[in-house]
C-alpha positions in Angstrom: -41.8 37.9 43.9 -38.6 38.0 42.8 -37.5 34.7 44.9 -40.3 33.2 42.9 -38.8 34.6 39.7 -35.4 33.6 41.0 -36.7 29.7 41.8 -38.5 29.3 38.6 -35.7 30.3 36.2 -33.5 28.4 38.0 -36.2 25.0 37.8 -35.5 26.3 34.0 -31.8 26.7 33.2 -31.4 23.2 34.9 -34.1 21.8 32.8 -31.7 23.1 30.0 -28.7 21.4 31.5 -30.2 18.3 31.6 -31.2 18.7 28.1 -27.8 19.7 27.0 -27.0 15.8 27.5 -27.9 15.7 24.1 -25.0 17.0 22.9 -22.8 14.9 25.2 -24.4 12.1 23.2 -23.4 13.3 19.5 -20.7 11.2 18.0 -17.3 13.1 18.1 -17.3 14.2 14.3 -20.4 16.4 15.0 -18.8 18.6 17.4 -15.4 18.6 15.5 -16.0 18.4 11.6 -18.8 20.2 11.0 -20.9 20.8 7.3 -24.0 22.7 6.4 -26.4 19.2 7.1 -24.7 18.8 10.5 -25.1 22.5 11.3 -28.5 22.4 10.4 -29.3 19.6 12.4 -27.7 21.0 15.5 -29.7 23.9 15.0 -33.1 21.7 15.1 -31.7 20.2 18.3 -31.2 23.6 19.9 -34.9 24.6 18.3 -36.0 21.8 19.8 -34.7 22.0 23.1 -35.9 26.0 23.0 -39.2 25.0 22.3 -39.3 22.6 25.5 -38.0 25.1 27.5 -40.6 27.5 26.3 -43.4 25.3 27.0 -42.1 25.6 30.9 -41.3 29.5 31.7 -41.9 31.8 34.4 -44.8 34.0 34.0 -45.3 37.4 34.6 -48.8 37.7 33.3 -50.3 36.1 30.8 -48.8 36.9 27.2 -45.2 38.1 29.1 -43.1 35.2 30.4 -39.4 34.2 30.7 -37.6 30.9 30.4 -33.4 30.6 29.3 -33.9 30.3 25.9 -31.5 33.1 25.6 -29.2 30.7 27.4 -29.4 28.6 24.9 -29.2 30.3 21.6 -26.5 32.3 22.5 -24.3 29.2 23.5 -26.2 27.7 20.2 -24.4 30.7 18.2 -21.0 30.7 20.1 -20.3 27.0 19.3 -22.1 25.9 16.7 -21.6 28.9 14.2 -24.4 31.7 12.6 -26.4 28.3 10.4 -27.2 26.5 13.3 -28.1 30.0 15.5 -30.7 30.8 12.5 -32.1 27.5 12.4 -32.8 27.3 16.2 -33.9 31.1 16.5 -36.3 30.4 13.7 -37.7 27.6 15.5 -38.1 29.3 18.8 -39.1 32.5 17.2 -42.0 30.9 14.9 -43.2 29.0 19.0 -43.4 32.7 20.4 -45.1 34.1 17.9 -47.3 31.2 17.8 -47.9 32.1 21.6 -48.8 35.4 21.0 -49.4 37.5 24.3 -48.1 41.8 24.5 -44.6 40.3 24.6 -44.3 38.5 21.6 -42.3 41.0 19.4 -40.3 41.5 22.5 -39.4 37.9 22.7 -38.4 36.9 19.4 -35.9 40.5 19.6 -34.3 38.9 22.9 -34.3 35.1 20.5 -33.3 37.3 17.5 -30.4 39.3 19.6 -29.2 36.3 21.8 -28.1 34.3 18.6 -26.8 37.1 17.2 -24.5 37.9 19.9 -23.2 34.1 19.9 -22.1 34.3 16.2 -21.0 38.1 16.5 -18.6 36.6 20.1 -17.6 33.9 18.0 -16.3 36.7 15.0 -14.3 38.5 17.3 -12.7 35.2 18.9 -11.5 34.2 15.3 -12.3 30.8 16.3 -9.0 30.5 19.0 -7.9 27.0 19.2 -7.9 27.2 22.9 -11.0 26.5 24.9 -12.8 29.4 26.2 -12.5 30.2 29.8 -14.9 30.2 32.3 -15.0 33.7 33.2 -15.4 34.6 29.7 -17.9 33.0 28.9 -19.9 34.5 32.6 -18.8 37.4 30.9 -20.3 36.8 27.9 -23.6 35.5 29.3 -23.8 38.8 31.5 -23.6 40.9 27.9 -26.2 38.8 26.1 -28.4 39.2 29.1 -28.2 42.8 29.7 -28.9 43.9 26.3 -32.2 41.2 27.0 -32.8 43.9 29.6 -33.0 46.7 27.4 -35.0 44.7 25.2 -37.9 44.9 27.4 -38.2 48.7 27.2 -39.7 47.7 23.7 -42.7 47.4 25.9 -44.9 50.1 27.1 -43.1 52.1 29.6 -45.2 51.6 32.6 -45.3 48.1 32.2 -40.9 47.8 30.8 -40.3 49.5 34.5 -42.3 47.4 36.3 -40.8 44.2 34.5 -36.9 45.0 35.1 -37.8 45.9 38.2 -39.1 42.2 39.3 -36.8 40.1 36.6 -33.2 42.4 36.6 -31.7 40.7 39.7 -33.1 36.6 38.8 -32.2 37.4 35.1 -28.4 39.0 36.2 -28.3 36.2 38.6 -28.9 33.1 37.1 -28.6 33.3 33.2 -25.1 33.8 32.9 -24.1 31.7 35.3 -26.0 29.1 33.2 -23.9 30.4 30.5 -20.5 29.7 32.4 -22.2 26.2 33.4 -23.5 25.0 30.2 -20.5 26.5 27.9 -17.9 24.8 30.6 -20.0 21.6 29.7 -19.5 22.3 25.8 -16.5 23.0 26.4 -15.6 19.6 28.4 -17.0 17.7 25.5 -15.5 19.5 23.1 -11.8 19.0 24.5 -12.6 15.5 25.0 -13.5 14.8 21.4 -10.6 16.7 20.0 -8.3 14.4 22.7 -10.3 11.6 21.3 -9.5 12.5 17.9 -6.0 13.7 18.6 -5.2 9.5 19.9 -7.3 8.2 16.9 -4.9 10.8 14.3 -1.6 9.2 16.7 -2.4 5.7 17.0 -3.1 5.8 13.1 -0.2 7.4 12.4 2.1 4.9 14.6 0.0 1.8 12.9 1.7 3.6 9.8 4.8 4.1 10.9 4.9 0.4 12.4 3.8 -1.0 8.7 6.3 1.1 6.8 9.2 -0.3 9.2 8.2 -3.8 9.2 7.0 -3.4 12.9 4.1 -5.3 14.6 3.2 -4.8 18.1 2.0 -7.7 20.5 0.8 -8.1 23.7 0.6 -11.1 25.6 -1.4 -12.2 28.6 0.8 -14.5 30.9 -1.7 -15.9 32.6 -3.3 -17.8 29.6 -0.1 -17.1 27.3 -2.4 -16.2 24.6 -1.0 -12.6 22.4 -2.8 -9.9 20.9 -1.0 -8.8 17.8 -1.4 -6.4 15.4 -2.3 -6.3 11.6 1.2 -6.0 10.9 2.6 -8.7 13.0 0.6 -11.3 11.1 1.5 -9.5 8.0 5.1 -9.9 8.3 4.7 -13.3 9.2 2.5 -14.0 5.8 -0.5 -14.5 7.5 -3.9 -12.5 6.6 -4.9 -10.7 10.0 -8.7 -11.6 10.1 -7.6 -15.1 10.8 -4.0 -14.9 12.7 -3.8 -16.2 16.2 -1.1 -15.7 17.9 0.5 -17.1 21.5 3.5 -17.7 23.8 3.7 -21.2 23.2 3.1 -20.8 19.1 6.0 -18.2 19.5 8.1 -20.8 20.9 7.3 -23.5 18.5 7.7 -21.4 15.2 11.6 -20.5 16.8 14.3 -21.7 15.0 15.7 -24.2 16.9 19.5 -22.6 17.2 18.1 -19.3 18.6 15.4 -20.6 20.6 17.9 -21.6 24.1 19.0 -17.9 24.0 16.0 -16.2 23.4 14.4 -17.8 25.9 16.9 -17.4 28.4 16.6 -13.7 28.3 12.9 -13.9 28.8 13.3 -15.3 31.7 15.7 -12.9 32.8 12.6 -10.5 32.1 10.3 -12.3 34.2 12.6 -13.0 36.8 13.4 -8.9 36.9 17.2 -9.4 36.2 16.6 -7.0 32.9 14.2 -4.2 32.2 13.8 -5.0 28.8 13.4 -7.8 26.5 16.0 -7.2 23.2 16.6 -10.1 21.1 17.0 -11.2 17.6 16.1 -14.5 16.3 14.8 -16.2 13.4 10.9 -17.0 13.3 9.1 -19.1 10.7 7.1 -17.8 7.9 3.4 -19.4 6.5 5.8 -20.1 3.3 8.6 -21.7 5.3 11.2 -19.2 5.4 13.4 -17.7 8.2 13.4 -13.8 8.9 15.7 -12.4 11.2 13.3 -10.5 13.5 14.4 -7.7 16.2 11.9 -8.5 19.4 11.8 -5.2 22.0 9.6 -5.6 25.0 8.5 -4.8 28.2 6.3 -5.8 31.2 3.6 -3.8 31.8 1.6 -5.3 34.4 1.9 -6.7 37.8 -0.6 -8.7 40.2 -0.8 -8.0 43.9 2.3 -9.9 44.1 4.3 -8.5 42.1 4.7 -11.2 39.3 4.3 -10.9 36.1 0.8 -10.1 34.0 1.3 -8.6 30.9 4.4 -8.2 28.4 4.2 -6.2 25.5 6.6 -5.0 22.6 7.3 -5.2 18.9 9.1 -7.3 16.3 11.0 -6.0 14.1 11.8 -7.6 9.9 15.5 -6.9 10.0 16.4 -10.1 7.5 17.6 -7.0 4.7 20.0 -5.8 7.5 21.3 -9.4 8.2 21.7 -10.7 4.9 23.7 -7.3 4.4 25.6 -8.2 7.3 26.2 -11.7 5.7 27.0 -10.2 2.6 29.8 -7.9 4.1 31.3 -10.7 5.9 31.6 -12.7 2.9 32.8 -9.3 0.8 35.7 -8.7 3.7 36.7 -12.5 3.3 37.2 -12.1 -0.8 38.7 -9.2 0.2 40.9 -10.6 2.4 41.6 -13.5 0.1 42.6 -11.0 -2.5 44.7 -9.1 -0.3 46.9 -12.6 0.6 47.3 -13.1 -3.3 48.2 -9.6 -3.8 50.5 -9.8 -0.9 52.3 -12.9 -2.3 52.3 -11.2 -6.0 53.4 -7.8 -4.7 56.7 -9.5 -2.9 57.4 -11.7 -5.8 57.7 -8.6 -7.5 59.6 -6.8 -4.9 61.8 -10.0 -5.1 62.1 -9.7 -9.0 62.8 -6.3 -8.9 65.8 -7.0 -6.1 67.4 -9.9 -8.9 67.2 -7.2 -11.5 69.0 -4.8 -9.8 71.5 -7.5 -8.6 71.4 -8.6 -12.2 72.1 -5.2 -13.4 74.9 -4.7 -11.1 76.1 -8.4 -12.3 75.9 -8.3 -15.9 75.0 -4.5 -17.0 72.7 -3.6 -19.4 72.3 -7.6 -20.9 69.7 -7.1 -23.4 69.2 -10.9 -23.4 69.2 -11.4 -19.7 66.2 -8.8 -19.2 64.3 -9.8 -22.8 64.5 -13.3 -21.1 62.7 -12.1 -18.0 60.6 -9.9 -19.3 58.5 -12.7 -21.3 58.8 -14.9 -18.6 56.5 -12.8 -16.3 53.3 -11.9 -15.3 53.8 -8.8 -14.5 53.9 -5.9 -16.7 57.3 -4.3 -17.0 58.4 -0.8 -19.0 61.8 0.3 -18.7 61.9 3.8 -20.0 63.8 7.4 -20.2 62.5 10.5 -19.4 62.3 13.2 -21.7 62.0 16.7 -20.8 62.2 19.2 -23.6 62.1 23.2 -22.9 58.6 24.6 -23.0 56.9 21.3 -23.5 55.4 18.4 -20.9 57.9 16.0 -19.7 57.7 12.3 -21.9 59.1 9.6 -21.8 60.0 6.7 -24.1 59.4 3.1 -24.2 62.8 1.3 -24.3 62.1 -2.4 -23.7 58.4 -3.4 -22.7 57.2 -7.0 -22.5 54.3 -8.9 -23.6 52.3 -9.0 -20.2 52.5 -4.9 -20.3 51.3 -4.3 -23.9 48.5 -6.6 -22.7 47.5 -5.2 -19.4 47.4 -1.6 -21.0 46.2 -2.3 -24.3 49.9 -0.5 -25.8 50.4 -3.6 -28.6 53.5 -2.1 -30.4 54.7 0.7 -28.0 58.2 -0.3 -27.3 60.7 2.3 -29.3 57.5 4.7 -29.1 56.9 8.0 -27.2 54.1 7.7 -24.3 52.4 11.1 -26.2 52.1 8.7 -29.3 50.8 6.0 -27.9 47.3 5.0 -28.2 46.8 5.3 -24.1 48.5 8.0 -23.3 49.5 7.5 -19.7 50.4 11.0 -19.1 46.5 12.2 -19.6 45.2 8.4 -18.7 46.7 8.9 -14.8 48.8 12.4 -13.9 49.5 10.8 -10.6 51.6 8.0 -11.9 53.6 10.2 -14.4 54.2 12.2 -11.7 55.4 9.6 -9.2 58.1 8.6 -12.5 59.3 12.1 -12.1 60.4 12.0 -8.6 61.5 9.0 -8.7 64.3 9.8 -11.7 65.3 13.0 -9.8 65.3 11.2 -6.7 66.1 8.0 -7.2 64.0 6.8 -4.4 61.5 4.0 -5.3 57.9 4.5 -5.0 54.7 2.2 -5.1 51.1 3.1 -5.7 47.6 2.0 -6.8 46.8 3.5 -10.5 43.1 3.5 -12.1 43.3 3.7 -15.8 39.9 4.9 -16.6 39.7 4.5 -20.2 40.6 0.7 -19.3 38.5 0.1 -15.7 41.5 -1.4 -14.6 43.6 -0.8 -11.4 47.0 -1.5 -10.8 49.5 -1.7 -8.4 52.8 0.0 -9.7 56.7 0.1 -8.3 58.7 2.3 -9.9 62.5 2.7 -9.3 65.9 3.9 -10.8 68.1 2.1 -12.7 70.3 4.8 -13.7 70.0 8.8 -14.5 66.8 9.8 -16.7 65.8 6.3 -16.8 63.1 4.7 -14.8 61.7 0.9 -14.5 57.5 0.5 -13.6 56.1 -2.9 -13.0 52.7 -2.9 -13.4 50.5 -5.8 -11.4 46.6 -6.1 -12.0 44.7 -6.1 -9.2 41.6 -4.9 -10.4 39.6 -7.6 -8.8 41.1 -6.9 -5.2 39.9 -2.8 -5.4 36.1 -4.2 -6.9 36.1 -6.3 -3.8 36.9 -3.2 -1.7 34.9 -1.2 -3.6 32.0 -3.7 -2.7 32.9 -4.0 0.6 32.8 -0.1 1.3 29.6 0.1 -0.7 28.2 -2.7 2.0 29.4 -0.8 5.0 28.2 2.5 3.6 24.3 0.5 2.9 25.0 -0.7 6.4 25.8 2.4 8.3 22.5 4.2 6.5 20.4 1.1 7.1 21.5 1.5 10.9 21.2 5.2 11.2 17.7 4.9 9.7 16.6 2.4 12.0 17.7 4.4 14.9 15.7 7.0 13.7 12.8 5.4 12.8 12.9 4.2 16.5 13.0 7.8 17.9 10.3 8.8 15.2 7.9 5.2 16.9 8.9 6.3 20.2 7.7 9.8 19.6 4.5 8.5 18.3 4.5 6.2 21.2 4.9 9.1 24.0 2.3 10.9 22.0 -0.4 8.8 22.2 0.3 7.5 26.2 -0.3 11.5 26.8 -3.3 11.6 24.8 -4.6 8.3 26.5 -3.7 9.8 30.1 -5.8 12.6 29.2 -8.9 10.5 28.7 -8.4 8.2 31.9 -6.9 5.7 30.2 -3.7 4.3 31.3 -0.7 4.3 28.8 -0.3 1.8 26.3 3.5 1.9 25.5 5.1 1.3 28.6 8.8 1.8 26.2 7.9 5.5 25.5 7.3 6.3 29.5 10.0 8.7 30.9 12.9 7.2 32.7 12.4 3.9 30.3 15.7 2.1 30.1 16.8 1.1 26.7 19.9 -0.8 26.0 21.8 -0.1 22.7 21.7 -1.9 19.9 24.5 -4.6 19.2 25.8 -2.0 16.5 25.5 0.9 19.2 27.7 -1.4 21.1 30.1 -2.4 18.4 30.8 1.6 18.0 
């Protein structure tokens, strides 16, 4: 008897099995996001599949019979939470009564208790992220089942004894294995959606990451040289993607001509396997007409039997901001560089000026018409002056002789017989460091130059300052506000440079991060890995700005 008992229940649980392909079959959603309808529902699939396996049990003797809808209803509450247990015990408790027999009450305790221990496992689990082992869950069958057991001393005595007596050993033996077996199954499903999910949640977040850098990813078939492309691709071209085709020849043809020699060159380095990767910029044509600079990374990822060539895939790459910033710092360092030569040339006139004065000085002394003469005749802004230094207060000075181009360039109309506290720009609070550099050079009398900002004005010059005789001092003041706003400029475009560079090198770790990411989750559902860049030991060669540093 009880290798009849054993048989039958084992006829049973796989009938279950085979049933549990239903669950296989629910979209991925269903066994990951779960609400109150989908609950529900799962429970009428469970109540369903109870009710099946009722209609095919062991029996006993008429009215007491056995089938794994225990099994079930357990794994039911375990997985699918305490809504869809009460749905399906209701179900398959409504069939037994239904069925009647001395063992009805009996039965729907052992439905009643089987889902109860499901939800009551799945309490003390707090719902752990990782799966649940196979030994646990034997475990776990081997509880549920054992308190069915006891259930069958609600029965009358004589009859509970003789029933454990024929049904302990098949019952012990096969449900929870069927337990382990159909909770493994869940289990496999389970993982597999949430992988599934996990490379939908990754490839959606690298589509992303691709738009928001201007990236689109191709992949093109060598064989027929036509290219899958993605949305982004054809966006950054100005092309809708519902209607963008894309190949190797249209690649070719929408090159600019001056790039198109090079670029191709170092594909076929690529095919011919002198280079592990494609990197290349070159300009492509827009649907409007217009050139962007484009950044195009990629890789072969297939091979025939031969070894040539299959597949190539990559990305491009919208870098026509970071070009035209390139072009615009070229251009700023030429100004510049322009300015510097005409400052140069002003700065030694000056140098040469101040040379004649002091030869003219040693010549014809203090000639007040020799150095009004000069001082009109020039350019450059000229203040000879005497320091003052007065016990307990802040050294000044006085203007002496000052000529037109000074009062101009610092706004001091009128200043010349005045005291530099008086005046309306007060040099002394206007820029400390040049008062200070007339100081050292009257106690010194070594000459000094240096670049003044006069705030009040937005105007920089470049100043010498030098001796003429004790407490006296001579500044000559050139403009060269223009040269420092092209430096200015030209830092300000290095510094947008530098950031643009360092953010595109970390938006490439960030896509290649992404990239690794979803080749692991692919690998996991036998897939093989999209982003042949991202695969460990990939070679990637700097960038021409890595180089440069």
């Amino acid at each position: 008897m009880p290798e009849t008992a054993l048989l039958a229940l084992a006829h049973n649980v796989a009938v279950l099995v085979a049933m549990g392909l239903a669950f296989h079959a629910l979209p991925d959603d269903w066994l990951l996001r779960r609400t109150r309808p989908r609950e529900a529902a799962l429970g009428l699939l469970a109540g369903a599949m109870g009710a099946v396996l009722m209609l095919a049990p062991w029996q006993y003797v008429p009215g007491i019979f056995f089938d794994a809808r225990s099994v079930l209803l357990a794994i039911t509450g375990l997985y699918f939470g305490p809504l869809a247990a009460a749905v399906a015990a209701a179900v398959t408790a409504s069939l037994r009564l239904w069925q009647g027999g001395p063992a009805a009450l009996t039965g729907v305790l052992v439905i009643a208790v089987s889902a109860a221990a499901g939800v009551l496992w799945r309490r003390l689990r707090r719902r752990p992220a990782g799966p649940i082992p196979g030994l646990e869950l034997w475990g776990f069958g081997l509880a549920v089942h054992a308190v069915m057991l006891a259930l069958m001393f609600t029965l009358p005595p004589a009859r509970a004894t003789a029933v454990v007596a024929q049904i302990a050993f098949p019952v012990m033996g096969v449900f929870p294995l069927a337990t382990a077996l159909v909770g493994t199954l869940l289990e496999a499903w389970i993982r597999r959606a949430r992988t599934a999910e996990a490379l939908r949640l990754s490839e959606e977040r690298l589509r992303l990451a691709l738009a928001a850098s201007h990236q689109g990813s191709f992949d093109i078939d060598l064989a027929t040289g036509e290219a899958t492309v993605s949305d982004e691709y054809a966006r950054m071209l100005g092309y809708e993607p519902e209607g963008f085709r894309d190949s190797h020849q249209q690649w070719i043809e929408r090159m600019h001509p001056e790039d198109r020699e090079s670029a191709l060159a170092k594909f076929d380095d690529l095919m011919a396997g002198r280079i592990a990767e494609y990197r290349g910029e070159f300009r492509l044509r827009s649907r409007t007409g217009e050139w962007l600079w484009i950044l195009s990374v990629g890789r072969i990822v297939a091979r025939d039997g031969g070894g040539r060539p299959t597949r190539v895939t990559g990305t491009h790459t919208d870098i026509t901001a970071r070009r035209e910033a390139e072009e615009r710092l070229r251009e700023a360092q030429a100004e510049a560089s322009r300015l510097l030569e005409n400052s140069d040339s002003s700065r030694l006139a000056l140098l040469s000026v101040v040379e004649d004065l002091r030869a003219a000085e040693d010549r014809l002394g203090r000639s007040e018409s020799f150095y009004r003469g000069l001082f009109e005749n020039m350019h450059e802004g000229f203040a000879f002056c005497r320091m003052l230094r007065e016990a307990g207060r802040a050294p000044d000075f006085t203007y002496l002789r000052v000529n037109e181009a000074f009062e101009r360039m610092l706004g001091l109309a009128g200043a010349e017989g005045g005291r530099a506290g008086e005046a309306i720009l007060d040099l002394r609070e206007a820029n400390p460091q040049l008062v200070a550099a007339c100081e050292r050079v009257v106690d010194t009398g070594v000459p000094e130059s240096l670049e003044a900002h006069v705030g009040r004005l937005d105007r920089w010059f470049l100043v010498s300052v030098y001796r003429p005789e004790r407490d006296h001092f001579v500044a000559a003041f050139v403009d060269i506000t223009e040269r420092k706003r092209a430096e200015l400029e030209v830092n300000r475009q290095l510094a947008e440079l530098r950031r643009w560079y360092e953010a595109t090198l970390d938006r490439e770790d960030r896509l290649l991060g992404l990239k690794a990411e979803v080749n692991e989750l692919r690998r996991r559902l036998g897939e093989p890995p999209r982003y042949a860049s991202a695969e460990p030991g990939a070679a990637r060669e700097p960038l021409a700005e890595e180089k440069a540093a």
